[in-house]
C-alpha positions in Angstrom: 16.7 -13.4 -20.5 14.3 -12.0 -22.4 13.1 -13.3 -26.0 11.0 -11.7 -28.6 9.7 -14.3 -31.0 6.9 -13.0 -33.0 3.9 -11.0 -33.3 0.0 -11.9 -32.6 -1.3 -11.9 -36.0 -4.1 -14.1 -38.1 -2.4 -17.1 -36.8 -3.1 -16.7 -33.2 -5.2 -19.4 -32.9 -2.2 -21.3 -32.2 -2.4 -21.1 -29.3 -5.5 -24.0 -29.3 -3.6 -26.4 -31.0 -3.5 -29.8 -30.4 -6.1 -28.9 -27.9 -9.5 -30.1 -27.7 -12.4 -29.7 -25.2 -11.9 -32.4 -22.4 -14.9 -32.3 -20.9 -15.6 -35.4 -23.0 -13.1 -37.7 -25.1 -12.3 -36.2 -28.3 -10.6 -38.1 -31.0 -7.4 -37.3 -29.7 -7.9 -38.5 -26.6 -9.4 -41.3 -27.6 -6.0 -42.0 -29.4 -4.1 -41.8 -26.0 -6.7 -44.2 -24.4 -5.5 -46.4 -27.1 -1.9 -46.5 -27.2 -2.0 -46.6 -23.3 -4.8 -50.0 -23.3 -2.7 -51.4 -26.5 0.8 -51.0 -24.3 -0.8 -52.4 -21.0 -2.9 -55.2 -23.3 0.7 -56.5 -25.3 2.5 -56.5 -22.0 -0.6 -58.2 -20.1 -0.5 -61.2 -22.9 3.2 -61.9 -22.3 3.6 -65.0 -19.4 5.0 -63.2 -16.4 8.3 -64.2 -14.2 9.0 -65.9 -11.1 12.0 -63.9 -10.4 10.2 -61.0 -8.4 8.1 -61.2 -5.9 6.0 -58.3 -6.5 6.1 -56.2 -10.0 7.4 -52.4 -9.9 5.5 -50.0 -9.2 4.5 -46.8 -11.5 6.9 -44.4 -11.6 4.6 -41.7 -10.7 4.2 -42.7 -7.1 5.3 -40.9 -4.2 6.6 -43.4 -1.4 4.8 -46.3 -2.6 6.6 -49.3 -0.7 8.7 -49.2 2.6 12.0 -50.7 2.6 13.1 -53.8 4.6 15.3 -53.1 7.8 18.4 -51.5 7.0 18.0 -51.2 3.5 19.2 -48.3 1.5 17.7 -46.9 -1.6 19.1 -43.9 -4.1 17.3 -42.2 -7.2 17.7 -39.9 -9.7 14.3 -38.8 -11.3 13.8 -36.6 -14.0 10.2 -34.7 -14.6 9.3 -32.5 -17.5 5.6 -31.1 -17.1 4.7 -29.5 -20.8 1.7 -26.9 -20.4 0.0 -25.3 -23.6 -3.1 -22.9 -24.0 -5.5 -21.5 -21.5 -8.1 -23.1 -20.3 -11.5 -22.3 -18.1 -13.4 -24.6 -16.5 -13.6 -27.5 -18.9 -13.4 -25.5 -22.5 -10.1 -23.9 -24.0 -9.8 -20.3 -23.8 -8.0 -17.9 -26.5 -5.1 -15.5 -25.3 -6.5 -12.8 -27.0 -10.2 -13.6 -24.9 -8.5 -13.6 -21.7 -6.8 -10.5 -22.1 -8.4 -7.3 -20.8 -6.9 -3.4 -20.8 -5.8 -4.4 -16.9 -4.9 -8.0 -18.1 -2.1 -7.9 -21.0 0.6 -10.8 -20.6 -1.2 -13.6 -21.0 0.9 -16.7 -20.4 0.6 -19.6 -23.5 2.9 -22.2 -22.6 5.2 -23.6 -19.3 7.7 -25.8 -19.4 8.8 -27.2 -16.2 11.5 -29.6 -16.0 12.9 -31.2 -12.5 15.8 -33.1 -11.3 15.5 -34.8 -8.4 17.9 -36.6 -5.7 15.9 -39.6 -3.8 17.5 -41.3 -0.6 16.0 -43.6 1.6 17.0 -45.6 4.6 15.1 -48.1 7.1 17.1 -48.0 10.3 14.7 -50.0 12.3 12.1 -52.6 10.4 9.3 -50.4 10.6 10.2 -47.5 9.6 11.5 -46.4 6.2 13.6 -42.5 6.0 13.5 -40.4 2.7 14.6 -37.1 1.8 13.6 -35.6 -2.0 15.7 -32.4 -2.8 15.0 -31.2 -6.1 16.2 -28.8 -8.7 13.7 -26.9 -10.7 13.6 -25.0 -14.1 10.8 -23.5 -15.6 10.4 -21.6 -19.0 7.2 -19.7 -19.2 5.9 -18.2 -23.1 3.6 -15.2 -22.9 1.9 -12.4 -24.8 2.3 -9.3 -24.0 -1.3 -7.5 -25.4 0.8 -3.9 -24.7 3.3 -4.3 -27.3 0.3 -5.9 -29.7 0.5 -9.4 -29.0 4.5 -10.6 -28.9 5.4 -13.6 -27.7 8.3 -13.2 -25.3 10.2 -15.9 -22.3 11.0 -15.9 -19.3 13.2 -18.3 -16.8 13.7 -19.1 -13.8 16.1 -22.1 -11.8 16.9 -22.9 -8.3 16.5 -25.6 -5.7 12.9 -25.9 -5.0 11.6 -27.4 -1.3 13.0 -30.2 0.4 10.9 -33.2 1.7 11.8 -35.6 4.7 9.5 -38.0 5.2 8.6 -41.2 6.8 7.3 -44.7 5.6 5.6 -47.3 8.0 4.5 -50.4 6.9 1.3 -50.4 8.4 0.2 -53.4 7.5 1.0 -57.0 5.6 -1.2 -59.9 4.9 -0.5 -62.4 2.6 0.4 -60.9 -0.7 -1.6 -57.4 0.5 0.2 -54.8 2.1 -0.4 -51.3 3.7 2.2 -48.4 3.8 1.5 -45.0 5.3 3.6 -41.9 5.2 4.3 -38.7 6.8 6.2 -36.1 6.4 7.3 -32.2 6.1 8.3 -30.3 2.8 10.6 -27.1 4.0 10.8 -23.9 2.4 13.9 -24.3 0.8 12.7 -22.7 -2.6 12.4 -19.6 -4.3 9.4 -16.6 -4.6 11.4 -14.7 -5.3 12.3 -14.7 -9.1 12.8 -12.7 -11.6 13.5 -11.9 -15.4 13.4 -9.3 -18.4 9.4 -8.8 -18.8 8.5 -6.0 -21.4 7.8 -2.7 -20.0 5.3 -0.9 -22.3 7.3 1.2 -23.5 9.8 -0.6 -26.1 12.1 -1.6 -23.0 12.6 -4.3 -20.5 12.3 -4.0 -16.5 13.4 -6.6 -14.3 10.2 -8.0 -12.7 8.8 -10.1 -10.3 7.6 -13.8 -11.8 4.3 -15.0 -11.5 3.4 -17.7 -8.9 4.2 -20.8 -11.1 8.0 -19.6 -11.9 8.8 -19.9 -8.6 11.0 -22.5 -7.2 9.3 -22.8 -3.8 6.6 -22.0 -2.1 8.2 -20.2 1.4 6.1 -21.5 3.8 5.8 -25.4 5.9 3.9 -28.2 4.7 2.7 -31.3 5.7 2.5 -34.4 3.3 1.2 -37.7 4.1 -0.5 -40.7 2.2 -0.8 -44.2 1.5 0.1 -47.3 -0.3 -2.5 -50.4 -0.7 -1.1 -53.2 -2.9 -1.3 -56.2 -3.5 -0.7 -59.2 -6.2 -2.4 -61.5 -8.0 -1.3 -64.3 -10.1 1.5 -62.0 -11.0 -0.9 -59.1 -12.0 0.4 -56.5 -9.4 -2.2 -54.1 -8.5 -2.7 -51.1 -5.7 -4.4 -48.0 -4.7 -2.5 -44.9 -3.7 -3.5 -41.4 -2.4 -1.2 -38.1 -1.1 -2.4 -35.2 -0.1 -0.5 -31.9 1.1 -1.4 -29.4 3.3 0.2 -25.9 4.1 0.5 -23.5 6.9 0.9 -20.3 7.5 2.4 -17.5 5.0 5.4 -16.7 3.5 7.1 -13.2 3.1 4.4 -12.2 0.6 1.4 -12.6 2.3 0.1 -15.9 0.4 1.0 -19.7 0.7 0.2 -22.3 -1.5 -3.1 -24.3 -2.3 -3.8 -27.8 -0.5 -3.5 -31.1 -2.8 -5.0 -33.9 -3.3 -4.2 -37.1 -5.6 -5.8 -40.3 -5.9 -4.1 -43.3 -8.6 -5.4 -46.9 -9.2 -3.1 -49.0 -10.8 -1.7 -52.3 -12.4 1.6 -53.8 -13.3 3.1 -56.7 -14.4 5.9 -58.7 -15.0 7.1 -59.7 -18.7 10.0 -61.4 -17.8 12.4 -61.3 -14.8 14.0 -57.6 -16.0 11.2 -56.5 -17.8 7.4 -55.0 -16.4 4.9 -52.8 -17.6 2.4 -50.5 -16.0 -0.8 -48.7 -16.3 -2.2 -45.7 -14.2 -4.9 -44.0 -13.9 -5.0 -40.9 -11.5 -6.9 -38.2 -10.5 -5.1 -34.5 -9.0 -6.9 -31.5 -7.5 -5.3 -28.7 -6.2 -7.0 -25.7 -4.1 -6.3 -22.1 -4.9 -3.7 -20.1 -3.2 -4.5 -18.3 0.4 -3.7 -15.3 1.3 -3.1 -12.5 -0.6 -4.5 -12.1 -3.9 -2.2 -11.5 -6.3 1.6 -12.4 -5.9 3.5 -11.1 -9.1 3.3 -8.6 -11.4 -0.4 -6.6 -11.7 -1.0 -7.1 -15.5 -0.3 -10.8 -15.3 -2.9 -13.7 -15.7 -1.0 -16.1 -13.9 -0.2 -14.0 -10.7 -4.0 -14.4 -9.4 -4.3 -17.1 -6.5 -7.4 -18.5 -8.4 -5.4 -19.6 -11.3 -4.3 -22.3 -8.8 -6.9 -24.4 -8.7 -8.1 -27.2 -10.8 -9.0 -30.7 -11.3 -7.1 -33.5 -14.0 -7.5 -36.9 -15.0 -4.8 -38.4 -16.6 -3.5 -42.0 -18.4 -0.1 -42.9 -17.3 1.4 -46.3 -19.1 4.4 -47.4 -18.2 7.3 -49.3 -18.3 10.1 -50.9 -15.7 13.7 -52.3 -16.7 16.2 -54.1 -14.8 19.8 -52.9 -15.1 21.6 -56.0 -16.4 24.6 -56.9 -14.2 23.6 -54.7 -11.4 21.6 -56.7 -8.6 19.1 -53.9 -7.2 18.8 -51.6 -9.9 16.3 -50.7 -12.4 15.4 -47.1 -14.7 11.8 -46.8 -14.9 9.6 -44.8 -17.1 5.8 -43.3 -17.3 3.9 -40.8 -19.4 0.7 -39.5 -18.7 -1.8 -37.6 -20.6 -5.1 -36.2 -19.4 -8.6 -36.8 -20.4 -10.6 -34.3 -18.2 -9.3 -31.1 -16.8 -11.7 -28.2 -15.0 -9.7 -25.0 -14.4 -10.9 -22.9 -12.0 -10.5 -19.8 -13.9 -8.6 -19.1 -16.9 -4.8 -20.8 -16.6 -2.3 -22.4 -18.3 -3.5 -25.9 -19.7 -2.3 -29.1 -18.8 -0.5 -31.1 -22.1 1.5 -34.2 -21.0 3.9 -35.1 -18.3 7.2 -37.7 -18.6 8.7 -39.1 -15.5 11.8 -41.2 -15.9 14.3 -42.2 -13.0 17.0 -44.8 -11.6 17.2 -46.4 -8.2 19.3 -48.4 -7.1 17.9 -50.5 -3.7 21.0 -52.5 -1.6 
């Protein structure tokens, strides 16, 4: 549904806040840094525990360990991705500079939350089974520069696309250890979308949403990566890399842009329930192929080469044991970044939460 909130006036400007230009470490980044070294640093100092053998994982890792034979393993994990202001290349970009007399709803912020389902199963020792369905919701602010500025929202839910994919421990030595994984993500979600957008004229008009309100992408993909970890002294550390890669096109003429991410990572025990975690990961994504634009014609974020860009991001975190319950834990990571380059002019980056439950048995 459609939400007028206010007008563009002297106070547009707001649109920067909290923002800063990441091509180098400003003083609020610098701040994140911080608290992130500070978190890692006081759980780091605290003698670690016996009672696991190797220290969770960050939460922000896809398939990062493959189960044991005929193990089972179920999550929940919650994602909420906040993006505010525009950005180009590495500097912050006004609304009001982006929009043109062809160009008038500019989008300010996106809020993307996701619930996802998680269950994996190894029915042979060397080889570990998941499936990830997830539910999406996004919640996009724009301007629309016809109406002189006003900020109005738009929505969209749905199930978004479905991943099946499998683990092989690839390798083991001593306390080091190599996964792999391979996999498909199905077209299960949505481009389909669409809302009350403003039509020029006073009114609304049910329109197609732009390319990041969709639920899905519409078209096959491959996903594969892998896992190096190891542990010493009860400092837990690893390397981990995914990467996706699409095919074909969907209905509309387009399909998604390839992706890449890279993390580095420590964690470590503070006693036998408790660990902490700290990650630092790297994400670029290619513009969309195919077809130019894929939503309406006057909006910014409908152009395939708002797609592509390049982040790196801080991600502390933490790990808890459930007590009473043998094999489950809730974990938690937040991540901020310090460098983004935006291809052309998009929606910025802000901060991202992840926080989930599994339950291995």
């Amino acid at each position: 549904m459609l939400q007028r909130i206010d007008r563009l006036g002297a106070t547009s400007d707001a649109d920067l806040r909290g923002g800063c230009n990441q091509s180098v470490l400003c003083a609020a980044h610098v701040q994140n840094i911080a608290a992130s070294v500070a978190l890692v640093v006081a759980v780091m100092s605290v003698p670690g525990s016996d009672a696991h053998a190797r220290p969770a994982a960050p939460m922000g890792l896809d398939y990062e360990s493959a189960l044991t034979d005929g193990q089972w393993k179920l999550s929940y994990i919650y994602q909420r991705f906040d993006r505010k202001g525009l950005r180009r290349g590495t500097h912050k970009e006004k609304a009001s500079d982006a929009a043109t007399a062809d160009l008038t709803q500019i989008p300010t912020e996106l809020r993307t939350d996701v619930h996802t389902i998680e269950i994996q199963h190894a029915p042979f020792e060397r080889l570990t089974v998941a499936i990830k369905i997830p539910v999406i919701n996004h919640k996009m602010k724009q301007r629309n520069f016809d109406a002189g500025g006003d900020l109005y929202t738009t929505e969209s839910s749905g199930v978004g696309d479905i991943e099946v994919v499998g683990v092989v421990p690839f390798m083991e030595k001593g306390q080091e250890k190599l996964d792999v994984h391979l996999g498909l993500r199905f077209p299960s979600g949505e481009i389909s979308e669409r809302d009350d957008v403003p039509d020029g004229a006073g009114g609304v008009t049910r329109e197609l949403l732009p390319r990041s309100m969709q639920t899905g992408s519409r078209t096959v993909a491959v996903v594969t990566g892998l896992s190096y970890r190891g542990d010493w002294e009860g400092l837990g550390w690893g390397v981990h890399g995914t990467g996706s890669i699409g095919f074909g096109k969907n209905h509309r003429d387009y399909r998604a842009g390839n992706q890449v991410a890279f993390s580095g990572w420590l964690a470590h025990d503070v006693t036998s329930w408790l660990s902490g975690s700290f990650r630092l990961g790297f994400d670029y994504q290619t513009r969309s192929r195919g077809k130019r634009q894929a939503g309406p014609e006057n909006h910014l974020d409908s152009f395939r080469n708002t797609t592509e860009h390049k982040v790196l991001e801080v991600a502390p975190g933490v790990s808890v044991g459930v007590p009473g319950f043998e094999g489950q834990r809730v974990r938690f990571e937040a991540a901020w970044p310090v460098y983004q380059d935006a291809n052309a002019t998009q929606i910025d980056r802000d901060w991202n939460l992840i926080a989930g439950w599994d339950w291995v048995f």
